[in-house]
C-alpha positions as CSV (number, residue, x, y, z in Angstrom):
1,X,77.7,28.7,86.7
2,X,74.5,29.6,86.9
3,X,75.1,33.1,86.3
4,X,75.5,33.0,82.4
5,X,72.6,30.7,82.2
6,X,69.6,33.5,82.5
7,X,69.2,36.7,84.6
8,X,69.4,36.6,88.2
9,X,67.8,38.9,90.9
10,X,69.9,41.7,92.0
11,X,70.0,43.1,95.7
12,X,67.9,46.0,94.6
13,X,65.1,43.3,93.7
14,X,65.4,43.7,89.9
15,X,66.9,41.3,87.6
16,X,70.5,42.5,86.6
17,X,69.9,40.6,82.7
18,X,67.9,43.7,82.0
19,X,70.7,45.9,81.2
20,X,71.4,45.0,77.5
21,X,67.2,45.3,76.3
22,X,67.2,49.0,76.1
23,X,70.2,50.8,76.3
24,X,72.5,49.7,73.8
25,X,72.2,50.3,70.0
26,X,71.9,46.6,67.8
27,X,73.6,47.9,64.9
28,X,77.3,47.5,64.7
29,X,77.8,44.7,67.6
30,X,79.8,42.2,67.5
31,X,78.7,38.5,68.5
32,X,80.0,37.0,71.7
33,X,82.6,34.2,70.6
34,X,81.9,30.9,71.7
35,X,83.4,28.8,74.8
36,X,86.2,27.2,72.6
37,X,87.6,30.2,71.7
38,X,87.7,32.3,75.2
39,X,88.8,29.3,76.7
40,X,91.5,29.6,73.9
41,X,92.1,32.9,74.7
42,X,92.5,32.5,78.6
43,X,94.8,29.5,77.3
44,X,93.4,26.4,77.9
45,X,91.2,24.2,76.1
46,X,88.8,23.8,78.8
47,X,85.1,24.2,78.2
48,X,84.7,24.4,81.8
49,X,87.2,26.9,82.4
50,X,85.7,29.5,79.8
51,X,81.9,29.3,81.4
52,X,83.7,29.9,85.0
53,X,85.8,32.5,83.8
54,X,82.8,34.4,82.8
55,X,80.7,33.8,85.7
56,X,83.6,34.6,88.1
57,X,83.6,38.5,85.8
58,X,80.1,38.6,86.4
59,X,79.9,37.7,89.8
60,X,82.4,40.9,90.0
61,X,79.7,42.5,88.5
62,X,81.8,43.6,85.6
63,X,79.5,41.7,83.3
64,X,75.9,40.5,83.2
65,X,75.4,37.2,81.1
66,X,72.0,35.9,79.7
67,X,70.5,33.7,77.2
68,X,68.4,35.1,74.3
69,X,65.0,33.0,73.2
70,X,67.2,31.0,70.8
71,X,69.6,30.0,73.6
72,X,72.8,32.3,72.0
73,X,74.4,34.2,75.0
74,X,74.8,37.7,75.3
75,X,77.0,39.2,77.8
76,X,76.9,43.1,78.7
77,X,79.6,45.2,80.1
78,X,77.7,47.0,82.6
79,X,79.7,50.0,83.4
80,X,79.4,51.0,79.8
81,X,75.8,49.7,79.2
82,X,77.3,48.1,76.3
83,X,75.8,44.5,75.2
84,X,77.6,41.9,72.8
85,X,75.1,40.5,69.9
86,X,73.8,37.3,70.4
87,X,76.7,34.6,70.1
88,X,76.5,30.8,70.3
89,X,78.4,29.6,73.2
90,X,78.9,26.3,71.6
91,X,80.4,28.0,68.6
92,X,83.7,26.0,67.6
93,X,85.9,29.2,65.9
94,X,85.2,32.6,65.1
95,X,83.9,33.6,61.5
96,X,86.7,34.7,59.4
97,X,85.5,38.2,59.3
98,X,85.2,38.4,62.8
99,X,88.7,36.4,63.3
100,X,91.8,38.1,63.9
101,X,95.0,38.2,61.4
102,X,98.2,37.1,62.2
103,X,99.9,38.5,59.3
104,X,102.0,41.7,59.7
């Protein structure tokens, strides 16, 4: 689980946390919800399960995960060089705003 702990060196020598410092815009993201609610998501109530899910996608390399100075996580979706705003992974539920509506 080391992976969405801090960057780690690539195979071309660089680090692959890198991605989200220049490329994407910070206006207009959304925060990264915490690991209750994707383990909620994936269906389980596992803390465990959640952190492994995301470092099994980012050993995949369909993500890179990293922590920012104030230990929130941000994960970026490297094929669109798109990063998450910083989220707090021990983060019980989503704000409301941010929630979803299950009212038709």
């Amino acid at each position: 689980m080391a992976g969405c702990l801090g960057p780690r060196p690539t195979s071309s020598g660089g680090y692959a946390g890198r991605l989200h410092d220049d490329r994407p815009r910070r206006e207009g993201r959304l925060a990264l919800p915490g690991d209750a609610a994707i383990a909620r998501a994936y269906g389980s109530h596992s803390l465990r399960r959640a952190r492994r899910l995301l470092t099994y996608i980012e050993e995949q390399g369909l993500i890179v995960c990293q922590l920012d100075g104030a230990g929130r996580r941000i994960v970026t979706l490297v094929e669109l060089t798109w990063a998450t705003a910083p989220g707090d992974p021990n983060a019980e539920e989503l704000p409301a705003e941010q929630g979803c509506s299950s009212a038709l």
